[in-house]
C-alpha positions as CSV (number, residue, x, y, z in Angstrom):
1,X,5.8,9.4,-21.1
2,X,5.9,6.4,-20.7
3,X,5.1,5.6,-17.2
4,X,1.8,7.8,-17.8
5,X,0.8,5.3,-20.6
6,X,1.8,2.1,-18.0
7,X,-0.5,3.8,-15.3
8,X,-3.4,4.5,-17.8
9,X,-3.2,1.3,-19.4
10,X,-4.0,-0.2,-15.9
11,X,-7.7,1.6,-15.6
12,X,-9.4,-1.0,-17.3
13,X,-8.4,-3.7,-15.3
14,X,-9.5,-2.2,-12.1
15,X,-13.5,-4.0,-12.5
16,X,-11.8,-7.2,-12.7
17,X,-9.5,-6.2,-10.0
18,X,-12.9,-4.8,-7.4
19,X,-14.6,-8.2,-8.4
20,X,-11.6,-10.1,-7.0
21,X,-11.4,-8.3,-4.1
22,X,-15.0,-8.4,-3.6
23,X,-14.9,-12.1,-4.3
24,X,-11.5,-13.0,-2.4
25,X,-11.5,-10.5,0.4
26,X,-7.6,-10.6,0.8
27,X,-6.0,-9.6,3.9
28,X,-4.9,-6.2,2.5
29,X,-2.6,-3.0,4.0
30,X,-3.6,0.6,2.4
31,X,-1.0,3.1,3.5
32,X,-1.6,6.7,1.7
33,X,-0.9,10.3,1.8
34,X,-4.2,11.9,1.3
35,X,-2.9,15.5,-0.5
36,X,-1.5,12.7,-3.3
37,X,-1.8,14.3,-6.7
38,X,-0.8,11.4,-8.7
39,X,-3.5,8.6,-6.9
40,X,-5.7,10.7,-4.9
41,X,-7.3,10.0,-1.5
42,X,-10.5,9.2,-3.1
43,X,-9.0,6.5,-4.9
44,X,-7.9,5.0,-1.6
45,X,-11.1,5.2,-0.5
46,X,-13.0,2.9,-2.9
47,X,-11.2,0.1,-1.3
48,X,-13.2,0.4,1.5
49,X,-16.5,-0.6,-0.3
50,X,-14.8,-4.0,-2.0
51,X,-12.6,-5.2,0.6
52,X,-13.6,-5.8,4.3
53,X,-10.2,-7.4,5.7
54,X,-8.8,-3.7,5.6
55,X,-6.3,-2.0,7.3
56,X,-6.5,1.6,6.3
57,X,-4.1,4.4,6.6
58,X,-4.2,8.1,5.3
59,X,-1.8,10.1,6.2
60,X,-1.4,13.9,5.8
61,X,1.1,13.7,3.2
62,X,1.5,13.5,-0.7
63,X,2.7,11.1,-3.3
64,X,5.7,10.7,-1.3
65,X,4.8,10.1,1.9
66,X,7.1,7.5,2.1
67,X,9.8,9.6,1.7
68,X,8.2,12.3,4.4
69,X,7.3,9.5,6.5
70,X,9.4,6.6,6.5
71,X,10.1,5.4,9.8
72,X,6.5,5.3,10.5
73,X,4.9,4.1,7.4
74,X,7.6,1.1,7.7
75,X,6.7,0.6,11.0
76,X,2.4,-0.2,9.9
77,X,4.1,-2.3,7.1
78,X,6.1,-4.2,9.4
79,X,3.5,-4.4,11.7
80,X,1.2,-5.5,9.7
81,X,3.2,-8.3,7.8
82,X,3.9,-9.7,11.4
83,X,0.3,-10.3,12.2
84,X,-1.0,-11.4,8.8
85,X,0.9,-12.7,6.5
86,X,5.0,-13.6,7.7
87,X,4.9,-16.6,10.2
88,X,8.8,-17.6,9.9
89,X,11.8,-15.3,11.8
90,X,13.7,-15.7,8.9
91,X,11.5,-13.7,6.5
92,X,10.9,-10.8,9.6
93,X,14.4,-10.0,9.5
94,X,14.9,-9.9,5.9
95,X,11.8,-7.4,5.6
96,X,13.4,-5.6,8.5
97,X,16.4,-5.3,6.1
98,X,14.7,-4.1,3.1
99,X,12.5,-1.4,4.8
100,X,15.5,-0.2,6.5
101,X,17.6,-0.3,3.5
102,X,14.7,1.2,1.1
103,X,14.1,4.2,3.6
104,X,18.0,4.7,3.4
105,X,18.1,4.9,0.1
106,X,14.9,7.7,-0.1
């Protein structure tokens, strides 16, 4: 119960959220399973039409595609840190670490 109230406290913060993007445009990684019942698809989506630095993944998976997916999904993360956002060895290896440790643990 009360994750559900967490998650549905967060809806009225998404306009400010689409204006920041929109204003920002942050480099930004989107990595989904599209049959997710919790955040669908759709919802994925809509990030296309506020953010234009956007690397987009849907994959055909659900809510825990992570879990069905790991290796793979880590891999675009990984990737994807590498090119845009980790410039320093140090912090490659210790993401190495905690994808490989998180995608143990799942």
């Amino acid at each position: 119960m009360t994750a559900k109230i967490r998650l549905w406290s967060n809806v009225p913060l998404y306009p400010s959220w689409q204006q920041y993007f929109g204003d920002y445009q942050p480099e930004m990684l989107i990595v989904y399973g599209k049959d997710d019942y919790i955040f669908p698809g759709s919802g994925a989506e809509a990030f296309k039409k506020d953010v234009k630095n956007l690397e987009f993944h849907l994959f055909d998976a659900g809510h825990f595609a992570l879990k069905s997916l790991g290796e793979g999904i880590s891999a675009i993360i990984e990737d994807f840190l590498d090119r845009k956002i980790i410039k320093h060895s140090i912090y490659k290896i210790a993401l190495k670490k905690c994808l490989s440790d998180f995608i143990l643990s799942i």
